[in-house]
N, C-alpha and C positions, 0 to 999 in steps of 0.2 A: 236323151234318156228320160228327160220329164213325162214325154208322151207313155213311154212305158211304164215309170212309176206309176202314174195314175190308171193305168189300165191294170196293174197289180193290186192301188188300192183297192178297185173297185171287185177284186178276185178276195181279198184277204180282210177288208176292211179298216178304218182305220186304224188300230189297235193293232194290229195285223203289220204296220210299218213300220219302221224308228228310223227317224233324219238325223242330223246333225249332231248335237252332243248326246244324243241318246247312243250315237251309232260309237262315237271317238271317248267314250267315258268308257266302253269293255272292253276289256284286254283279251289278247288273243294268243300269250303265252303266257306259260303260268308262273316259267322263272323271273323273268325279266317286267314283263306286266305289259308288254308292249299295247299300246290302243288301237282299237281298230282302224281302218280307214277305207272303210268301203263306202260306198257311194250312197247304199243304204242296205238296211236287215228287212227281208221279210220272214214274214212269223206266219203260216198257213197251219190252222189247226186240224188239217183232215188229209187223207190220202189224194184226194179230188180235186180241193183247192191246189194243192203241191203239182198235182199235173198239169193244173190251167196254165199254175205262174212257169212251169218250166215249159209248157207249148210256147208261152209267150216268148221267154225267152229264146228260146229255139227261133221263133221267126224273126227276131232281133237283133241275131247273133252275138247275145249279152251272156259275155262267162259269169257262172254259180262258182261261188265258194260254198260250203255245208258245216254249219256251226253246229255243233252237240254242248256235252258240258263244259269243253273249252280247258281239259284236264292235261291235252298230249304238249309234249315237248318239244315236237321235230317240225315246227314251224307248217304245221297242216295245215293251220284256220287265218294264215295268213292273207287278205285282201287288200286290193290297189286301190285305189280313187277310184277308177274307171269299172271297177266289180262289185257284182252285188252278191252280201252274205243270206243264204237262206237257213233262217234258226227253226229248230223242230222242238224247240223250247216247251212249243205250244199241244203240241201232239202224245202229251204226257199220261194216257192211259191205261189203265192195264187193264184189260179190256173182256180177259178171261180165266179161269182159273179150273184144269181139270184134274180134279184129288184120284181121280180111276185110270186117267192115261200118264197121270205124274207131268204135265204140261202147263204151261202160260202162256196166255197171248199178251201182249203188250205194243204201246205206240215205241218209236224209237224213243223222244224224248223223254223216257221215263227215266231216274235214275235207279242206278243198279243197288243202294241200298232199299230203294222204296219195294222191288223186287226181291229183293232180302227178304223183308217184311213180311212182305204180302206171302211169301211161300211159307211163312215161320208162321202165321198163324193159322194153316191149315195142317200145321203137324212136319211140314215139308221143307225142302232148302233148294236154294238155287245156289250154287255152289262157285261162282266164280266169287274171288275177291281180293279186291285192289286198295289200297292204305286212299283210296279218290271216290271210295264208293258211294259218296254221300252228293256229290258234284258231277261225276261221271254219266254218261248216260248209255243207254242199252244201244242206241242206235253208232254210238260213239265206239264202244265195244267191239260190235261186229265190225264196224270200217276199218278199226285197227288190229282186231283180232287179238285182242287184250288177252294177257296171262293173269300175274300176281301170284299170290301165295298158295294156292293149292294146284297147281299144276301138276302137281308132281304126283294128286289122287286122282285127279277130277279132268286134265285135258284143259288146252284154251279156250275158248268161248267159242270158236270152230266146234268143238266136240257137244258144246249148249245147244245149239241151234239145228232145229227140226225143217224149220219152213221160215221163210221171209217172203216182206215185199216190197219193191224198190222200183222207184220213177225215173226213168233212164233223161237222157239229155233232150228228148223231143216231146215229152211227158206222156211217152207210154209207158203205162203201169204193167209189171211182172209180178203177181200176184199168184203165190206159190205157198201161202200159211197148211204148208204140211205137217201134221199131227201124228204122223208111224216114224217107228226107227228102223222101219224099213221101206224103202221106197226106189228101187233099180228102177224106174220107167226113167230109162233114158237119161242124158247128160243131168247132173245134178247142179242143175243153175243156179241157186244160193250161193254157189264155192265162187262164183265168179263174182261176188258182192264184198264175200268176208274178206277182211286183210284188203280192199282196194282203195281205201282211203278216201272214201266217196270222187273218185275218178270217172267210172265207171256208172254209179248209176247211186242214188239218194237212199236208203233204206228207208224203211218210213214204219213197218209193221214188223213183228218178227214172233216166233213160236218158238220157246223155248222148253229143253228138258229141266226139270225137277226133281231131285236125288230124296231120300228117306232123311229125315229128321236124326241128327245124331246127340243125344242130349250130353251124353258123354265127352266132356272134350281134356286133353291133359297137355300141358303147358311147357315146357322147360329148358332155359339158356343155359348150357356147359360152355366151359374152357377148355379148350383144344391145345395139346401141347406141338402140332407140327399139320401140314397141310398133308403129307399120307395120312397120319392119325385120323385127319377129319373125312380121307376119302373111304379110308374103311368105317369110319362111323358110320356113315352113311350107307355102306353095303351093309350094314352088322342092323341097324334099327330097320331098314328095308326088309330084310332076312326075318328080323325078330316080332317085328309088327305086321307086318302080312301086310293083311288088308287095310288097315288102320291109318296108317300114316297118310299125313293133310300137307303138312309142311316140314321141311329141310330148310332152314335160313341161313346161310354162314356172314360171318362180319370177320372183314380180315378186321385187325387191331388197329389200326389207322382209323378206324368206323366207330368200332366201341370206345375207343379213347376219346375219340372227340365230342360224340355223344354225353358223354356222362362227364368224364375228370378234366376235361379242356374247355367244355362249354359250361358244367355244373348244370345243363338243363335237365339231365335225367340221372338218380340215383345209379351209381357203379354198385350192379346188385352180386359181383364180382371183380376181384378183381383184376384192373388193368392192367397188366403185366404177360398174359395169355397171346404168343400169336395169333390164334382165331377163338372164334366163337360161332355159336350154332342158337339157334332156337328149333327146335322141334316140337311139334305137336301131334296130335293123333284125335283122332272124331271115331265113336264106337258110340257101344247101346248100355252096357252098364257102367255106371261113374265106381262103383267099389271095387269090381273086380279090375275093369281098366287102369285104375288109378294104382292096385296092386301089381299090376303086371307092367306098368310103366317106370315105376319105382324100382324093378329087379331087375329091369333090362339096362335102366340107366348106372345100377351097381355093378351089375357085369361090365359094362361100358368100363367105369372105371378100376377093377378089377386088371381089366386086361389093358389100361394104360392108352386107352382110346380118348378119356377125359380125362379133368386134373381137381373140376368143381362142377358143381352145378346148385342149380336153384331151380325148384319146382316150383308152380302156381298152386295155393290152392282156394283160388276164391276167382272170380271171372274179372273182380278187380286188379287182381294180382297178375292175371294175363294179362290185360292189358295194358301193368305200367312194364312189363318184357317186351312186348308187340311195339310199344312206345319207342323203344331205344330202336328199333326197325325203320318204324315208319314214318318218324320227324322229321320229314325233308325240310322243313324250314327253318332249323337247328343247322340243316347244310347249308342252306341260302346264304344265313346271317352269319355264318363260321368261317364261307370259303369263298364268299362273294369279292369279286365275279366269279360266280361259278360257271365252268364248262361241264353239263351233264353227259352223259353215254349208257348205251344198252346196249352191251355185244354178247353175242354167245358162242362158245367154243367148247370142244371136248373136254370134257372136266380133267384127265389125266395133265392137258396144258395149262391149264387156268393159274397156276403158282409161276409157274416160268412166263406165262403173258404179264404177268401183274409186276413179276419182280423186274422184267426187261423196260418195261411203261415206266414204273417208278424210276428205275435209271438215265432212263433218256429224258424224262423231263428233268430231271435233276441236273442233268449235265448241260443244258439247253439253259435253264433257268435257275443256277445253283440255291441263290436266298429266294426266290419268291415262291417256286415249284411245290405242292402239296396237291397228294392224291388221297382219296378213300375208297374204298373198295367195299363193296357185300353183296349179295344177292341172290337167288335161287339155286342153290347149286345141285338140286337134287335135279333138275331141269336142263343145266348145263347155261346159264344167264346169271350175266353179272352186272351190274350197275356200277358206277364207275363217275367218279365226281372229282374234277380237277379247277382248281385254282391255279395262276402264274401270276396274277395280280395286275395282269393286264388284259383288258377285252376287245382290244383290235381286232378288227377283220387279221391279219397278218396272222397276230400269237393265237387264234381261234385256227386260223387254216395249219398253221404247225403242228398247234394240238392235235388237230383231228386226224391228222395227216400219221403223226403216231399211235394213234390211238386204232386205227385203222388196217394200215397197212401189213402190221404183222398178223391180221388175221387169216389172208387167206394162205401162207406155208401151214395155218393150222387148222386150215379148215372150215373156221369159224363164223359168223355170219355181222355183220354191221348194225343191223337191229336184232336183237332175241323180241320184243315184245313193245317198242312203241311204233314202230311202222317207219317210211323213209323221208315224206313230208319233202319239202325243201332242202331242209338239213343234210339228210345224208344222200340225195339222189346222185349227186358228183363222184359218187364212192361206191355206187350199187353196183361198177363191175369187178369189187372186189370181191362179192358175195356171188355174183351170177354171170353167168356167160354169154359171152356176145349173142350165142342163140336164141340164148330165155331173154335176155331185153328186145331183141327185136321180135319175138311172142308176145310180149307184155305189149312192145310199140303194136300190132297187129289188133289185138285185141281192144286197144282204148280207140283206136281208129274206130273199128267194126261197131263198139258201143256208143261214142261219142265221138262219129264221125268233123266235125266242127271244132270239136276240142274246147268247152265251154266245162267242163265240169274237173272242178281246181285243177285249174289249167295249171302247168310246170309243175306240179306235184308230183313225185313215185319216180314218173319216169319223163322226160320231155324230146316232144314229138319234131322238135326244131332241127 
């Protein structure tokens, strides 16, 4: 592998590589902190160089791992001694900005608040957003087909993207930065990038949509007295807000309690006693009238016995210590450590019977140690799902998962909603899909990465 490292320095330059404890000093999961251990990182800061080092590769028959912001959970960015990580760290430009087509071009390694940014001060928004988005990156996004909190206006990061371009396993470049939201000529090849977890081929460039600037935004966590209550809330503010509504957040009480009155990290800006809780918001054009019209939907709300409290925002401060109790995952780390994370999604009718069967079965499994928490999008049909048993063996991790999993498919449900299958849950993917669709999925990483270099055993494995 020497010979080829220096045939890479000589593509990337020195700056371009990281050896030894530059490589085992960054972690590659964000729960646990685990360090890398790849053989080494290369850092190519242009589309060109990235094809050199992967032709290189390719003749070498030396499997890519693909580092982004290093944000996902399902053991994606995982590398062996014998594999080398390529970071797009470096590729972090955004490169175009069109205020007449509503579009961005951007490198992958950009992060997705810097994108935030940059569309916010042309008047504009880029509309995904993730509680990561300051660490996260656009290239990271596409591979896993990121949701977060507004899915339920805006679509996944699938629905963002116009045009991409991506260096497949032998560094041919597919270079497709299409700028129309309309474009039928033929197979829409981006879709075979998004959601593959860089398996398939590198992202490197991408063309994203840009939504109208909503200055208007309205804030507000109620207490829910029952998990119907909160399914017709949710039809009744859908109904009531039209077009408005950004986010739906539900926190079973297991979430908000820990949050706030078990951990004392964040003000009970309600109180704890509530089976759920919601945070909703809504993005419009006037802050007077919206803010009047949010406030009389939210008294209907409770009028009709759909809420029991609530707490509005009215300052961007105040949103954000509500968004707070949402989005302190390190509140979970340090609460429920060792913590076992999950992303499932299933038909919102089931989600109270999945939640309440999980909490039974670990309980009975694990009477004193067992502790679950529950919240997540439920306008979307995605829940998030955080269990501690107080033990982190291989063993109590494969029991976990093993329930945690298994009752999704009598409901239909799927094993990831929104972090992708990585390592983690690949042993589970035919719970979600069928022997037909994995052996499509095996077809197709064949046909793109004949060799099987590009994160090998990821998604799906070819053995």
């Amino acid at each position: 592998m020497d010979k080829l490292l220096n045939d890479l320095v000589a593509i990337v330059g020195p700056e371009g590589m990281l050896l030894g404890n530059d490589v085992s000093q960054r972690s590659v999961d964000w729960f646990t902190g685990a360090p890398c251990r790849a053989k080494a990182i290369v850092r190519p800061r242009t589309t060109e160089q990235l094809s050199k080092v992967m032709a290189l590769c390719y003749q070498a028959d030396q499997p890519v791992v693909t580092h982004g912001g290093m944000t996902g959970v399902v053991h994606g960015g995982e590398a062996s001694p014998d594999e080398l990580v390529v970071s797009l760290e470096l590729m972090n430009r955004i490169e175009e900005i069109d205020s007449v087509g509503f579009t961005i071009q951007v490198q992958a390694g950009v992060t997705l608040q810097h994108v935030q940014e940059a569309a916010g001060e042309i008047d504009m928004q880029f509309p995904l957003d993730l509680g990561a988005r300051g660490s996260c990156t656009i290239g990271g996004n596409i591979a896993t087909n990121a949701g977060g909190i507004r899915v339920i206006r805006y679509g996944m990061m699938r629905e963002q993207v116009l045009g991409l371009e991506a260096v497949l396993s032998d560094g041919t470049v597919v270079s497709s930065l299409n700028k129309m939201l309309k474009n039928n000529a033929g197979y829409d090849l981006k879709q075979l990038f998004i959601g593959s977890e860089g398996t398939l081929g590198i992202v490197t460039r991408a063309v994203l949509r840009l939504q109208p600037y909503m200055p208007s935004e309205q804030t507000a966590l109620v207490a829910v007295p029952s998990f119907d209550a909160l399914t017709r809330l949710l039809g009744f503010v859908s109904r009531e807000l039209a077009n408005s509504l950004s986010a739906f957040e539900a926190l079973w009480n297991n979430h908000y309690r820990l949050m706030t009155t078990e951990s004392g990290k964040h003000t009970p800006l309600l109180a704890d006693d509530s089976p759920f809780y919601a945070i909703i918001e809504t993005l419009g054009l006037d802050e007077e009238r919206d803010a009047e019209d949010f406030s009389l939907i939210l008294e209907k709300a409770l009028e009709a016995g759909l809420i029991t409290d609530a707490v509005l925002a009215s300052s961007r401060a105040q949103r954000q210590v509500i968004w707070a109790i949402r989005e302190d995952i390190e509140v979970l780390v340090k609460e429920l450590k060792p913590m076992f994370s999950y992303d499932v999604s299933l038909p919102i009718p089931h989600m109270q019977a999945y939640a309440e069967q999980l909490e039974q079965n670990l309980k009975a499994q694990w009477p004193q140690a067992a502790k679950i928490v529950v919240f997540g999008h439920l306008g979307d049909g995605n829940l998030h799902i955080m269990i501690t048993v107080r033990d982190e063996s291989p063993e109590s991790r494969r029991q976990v998962e093993q329930l945690v999993y298994h009752p999704l498919k009598a409901y239909g449900g799927s094993i990831s909603a929104e972090h992708g299958i990585g390592l983690e849950k690949r042993d589970y993917l035919s719970i979600t899909r069928s022997s037909e669709e994995i052996a499509l999925m095996k077809r197709m990483k064949t046909a793109l990465d004949p060799k099987g270099l590009l994160n090998p055993g990821k998604v799906v494995a070819l053995d």
